[in-house]
C-alpha positions as semicolon CSV with decimal commas, in nm:
position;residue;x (nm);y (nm);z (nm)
1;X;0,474;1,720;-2,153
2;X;0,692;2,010;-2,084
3;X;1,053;1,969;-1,950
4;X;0,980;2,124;-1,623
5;X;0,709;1,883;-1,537
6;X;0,878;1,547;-1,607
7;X;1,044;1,360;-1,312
8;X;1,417;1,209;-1,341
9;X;1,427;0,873;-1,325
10;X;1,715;0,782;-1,085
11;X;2,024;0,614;-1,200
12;X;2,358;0,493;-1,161
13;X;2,621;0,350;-1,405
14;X;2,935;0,155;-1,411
15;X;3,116;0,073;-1,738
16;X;3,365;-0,216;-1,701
17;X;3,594;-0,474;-1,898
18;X;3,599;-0,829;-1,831
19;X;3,843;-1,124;-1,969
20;X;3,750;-1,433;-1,923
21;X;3,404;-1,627;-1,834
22;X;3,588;-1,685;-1,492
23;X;3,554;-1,323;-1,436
24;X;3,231;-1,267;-1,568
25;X;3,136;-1,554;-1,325
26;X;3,282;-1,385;-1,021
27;X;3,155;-1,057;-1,180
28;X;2,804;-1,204;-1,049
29;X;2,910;-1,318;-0,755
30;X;3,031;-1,003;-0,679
31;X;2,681;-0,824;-0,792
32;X;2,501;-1,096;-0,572
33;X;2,603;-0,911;-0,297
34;X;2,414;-0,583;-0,435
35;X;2,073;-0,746;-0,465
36;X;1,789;-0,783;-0,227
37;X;1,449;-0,959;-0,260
38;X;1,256;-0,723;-0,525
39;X;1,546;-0,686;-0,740
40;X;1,473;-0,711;-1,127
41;X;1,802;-0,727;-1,335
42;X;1,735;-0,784;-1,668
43;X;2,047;-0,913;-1,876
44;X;2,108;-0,789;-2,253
45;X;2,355;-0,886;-2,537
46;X;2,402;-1,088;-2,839
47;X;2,412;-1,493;-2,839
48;X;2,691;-1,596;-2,606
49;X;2,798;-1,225;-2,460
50;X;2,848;-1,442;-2,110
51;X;2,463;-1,328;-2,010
52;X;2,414;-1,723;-1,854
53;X;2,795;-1,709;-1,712
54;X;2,654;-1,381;-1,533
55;X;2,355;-1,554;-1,360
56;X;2,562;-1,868;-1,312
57;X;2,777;-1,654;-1,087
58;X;2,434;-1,423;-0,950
59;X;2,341;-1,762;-0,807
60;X;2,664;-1,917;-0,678
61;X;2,637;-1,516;-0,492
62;X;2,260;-1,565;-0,376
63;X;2,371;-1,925;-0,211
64;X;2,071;-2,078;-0,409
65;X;2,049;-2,460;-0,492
66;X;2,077;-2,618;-0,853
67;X;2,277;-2,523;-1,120
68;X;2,241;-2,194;-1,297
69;X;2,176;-2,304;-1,658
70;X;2,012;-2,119;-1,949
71;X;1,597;-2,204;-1,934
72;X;1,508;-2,130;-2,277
73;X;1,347;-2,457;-2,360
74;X;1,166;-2,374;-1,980
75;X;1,189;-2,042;-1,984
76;X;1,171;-1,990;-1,611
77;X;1,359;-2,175;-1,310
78;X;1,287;-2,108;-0,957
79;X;1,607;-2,188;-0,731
80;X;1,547;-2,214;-0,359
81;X;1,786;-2,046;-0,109
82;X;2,033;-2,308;0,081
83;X;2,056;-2,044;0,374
84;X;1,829;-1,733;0,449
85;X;1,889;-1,563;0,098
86;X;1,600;-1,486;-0,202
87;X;1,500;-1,710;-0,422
88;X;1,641;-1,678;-0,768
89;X;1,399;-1,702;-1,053
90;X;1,611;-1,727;-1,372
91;X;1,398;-1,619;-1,751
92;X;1,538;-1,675;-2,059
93;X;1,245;-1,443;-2,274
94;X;1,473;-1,503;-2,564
95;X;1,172;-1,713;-2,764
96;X;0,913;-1,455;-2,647
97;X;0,829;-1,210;-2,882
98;X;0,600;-0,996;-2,663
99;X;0,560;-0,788;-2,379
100;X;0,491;-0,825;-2,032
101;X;0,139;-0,975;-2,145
102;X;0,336;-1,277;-2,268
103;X;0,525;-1,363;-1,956
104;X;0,218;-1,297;-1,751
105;X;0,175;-1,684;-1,730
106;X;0,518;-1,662;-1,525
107;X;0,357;-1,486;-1,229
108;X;0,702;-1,292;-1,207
109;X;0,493;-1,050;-1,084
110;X;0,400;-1,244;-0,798
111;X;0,741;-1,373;-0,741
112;X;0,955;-1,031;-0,739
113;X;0,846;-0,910;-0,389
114;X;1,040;-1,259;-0,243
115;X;1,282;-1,315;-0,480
116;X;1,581;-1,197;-0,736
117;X;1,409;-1,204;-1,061
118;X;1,726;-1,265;-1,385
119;X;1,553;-1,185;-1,686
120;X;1,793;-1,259;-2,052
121;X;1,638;-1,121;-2,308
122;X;1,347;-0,857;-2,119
123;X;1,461;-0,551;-2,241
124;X;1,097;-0,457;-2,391
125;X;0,947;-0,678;-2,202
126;X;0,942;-0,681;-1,842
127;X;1,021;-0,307;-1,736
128;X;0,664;-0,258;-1,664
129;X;0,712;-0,521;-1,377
130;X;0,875;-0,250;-1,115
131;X;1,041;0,100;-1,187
132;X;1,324;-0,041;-0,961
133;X;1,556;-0,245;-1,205
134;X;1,980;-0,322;-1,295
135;X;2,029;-0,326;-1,608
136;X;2,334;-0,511;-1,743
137;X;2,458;-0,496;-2,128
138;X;2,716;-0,733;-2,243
139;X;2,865;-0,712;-2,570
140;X;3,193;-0,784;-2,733
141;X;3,500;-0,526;-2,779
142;X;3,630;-0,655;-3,086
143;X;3,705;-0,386;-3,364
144;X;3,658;-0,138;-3,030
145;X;3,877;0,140;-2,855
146;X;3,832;-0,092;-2,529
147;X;4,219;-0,176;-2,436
148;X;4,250;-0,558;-2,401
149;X;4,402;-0,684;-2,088
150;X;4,727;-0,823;-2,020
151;X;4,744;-1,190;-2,014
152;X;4,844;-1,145;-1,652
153;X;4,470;-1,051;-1,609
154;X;4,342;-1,418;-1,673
155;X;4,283;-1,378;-2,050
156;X;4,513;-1,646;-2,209
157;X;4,505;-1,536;-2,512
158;X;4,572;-1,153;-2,470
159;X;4,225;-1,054;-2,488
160;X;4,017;-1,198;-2,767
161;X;3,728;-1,249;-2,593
162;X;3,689;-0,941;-2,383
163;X;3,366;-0,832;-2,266
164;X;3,245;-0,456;-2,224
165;X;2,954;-0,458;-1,977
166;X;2,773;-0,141;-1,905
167;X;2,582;-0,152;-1,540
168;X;2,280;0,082;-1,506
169;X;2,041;0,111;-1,222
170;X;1,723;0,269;-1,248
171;X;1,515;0,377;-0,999
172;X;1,491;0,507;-0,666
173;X;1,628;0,164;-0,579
174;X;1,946;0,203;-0,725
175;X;1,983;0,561;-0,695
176;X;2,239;0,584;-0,412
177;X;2,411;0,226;-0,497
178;X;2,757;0,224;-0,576
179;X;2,768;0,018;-0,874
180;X;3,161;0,046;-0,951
181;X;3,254;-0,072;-0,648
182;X;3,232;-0,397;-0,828
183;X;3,452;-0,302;-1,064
């Protein structure tokens, strides 16, 4: 395909530093208040990045009911709204080696229309579900040019633990969505 003929896939992008799990807590809460029924946001980073933290705090930001905890031995919870919110449906596709034909059996596809669908893991997996989706990479800064924050910030410690976490929407969706005014 030439150049000329391909579409742009709208997107926006935040970069941003975080310090503690409290943050990256309220870091969701403050993203809750982004999302909309149809949302996909599909969570990335290595074994406890804060990924679980994040929805933890997506949910406490929806106003859903039950605790936020990882599902990988489920791999899928459903939590009801307590007011007029979207359900959250929570995946953990960490044990699921395929695509989207794997996690058919979810029916996320028949859930997204109604509800916020949290996917750990889905990179590679669950794009296909909508064009609309957040992305959100977590990864350590260790051994990185990412300055550490004062211990006034909440880090007790001076910044061991820090968090860089990249925001990117994609799609039309997301396209006009200011996604560092969360920052």
């Amino acid at each position: 395909m030439h150049e000329a003929t391909q579409t742009a896939t709208p997107r926006a992008e935040a970069r941003l530093t975080v310090s503690t799990p409290e943050r990256m807590r309220e870091l969701g809460r403050d993203l809750a208040g982004l999302l909309r029924a149809g949302d996909l946001v599909l969570l990335s980073g290595e074994l406890g990045a804060g990924k679980t933290t994040l929805a933890r705090g997506l949910g406490e930001g929806l106003g859903v009911r039950g605790a936020v905890t990882s599902p990988t031995f489920v791999i899928a919870r459903v939590h009801p709204p307590t007011g007029g919110g979207p359900p959250l449906v929570h995946v953990d596709a960490y044990r699921l080696g395929g695509g989207l034909e794997e996690m058919e059996d979810l029916d996320l596809d028949v859930s997204l229309p109604e509800s916020v669908v949290v996917v750990e893991w889905g990179e590679g997996k669950v794009e296909e579900l909508t064009e609309d989706r957040l992305h959100v990479v977590i990864g350590r800064t260790l051994g990185t040019d990412v300055p550490e924050p004062r211990p006034a910030d909440g880090a007790e410690d001076g910044g061991v633990d820090v968090r860089a976490v990249t925001l990117t929407g994609v799609g039309p969706r997301w396209a006009d969505v200011d996604l560092s005014a969360v920052t």
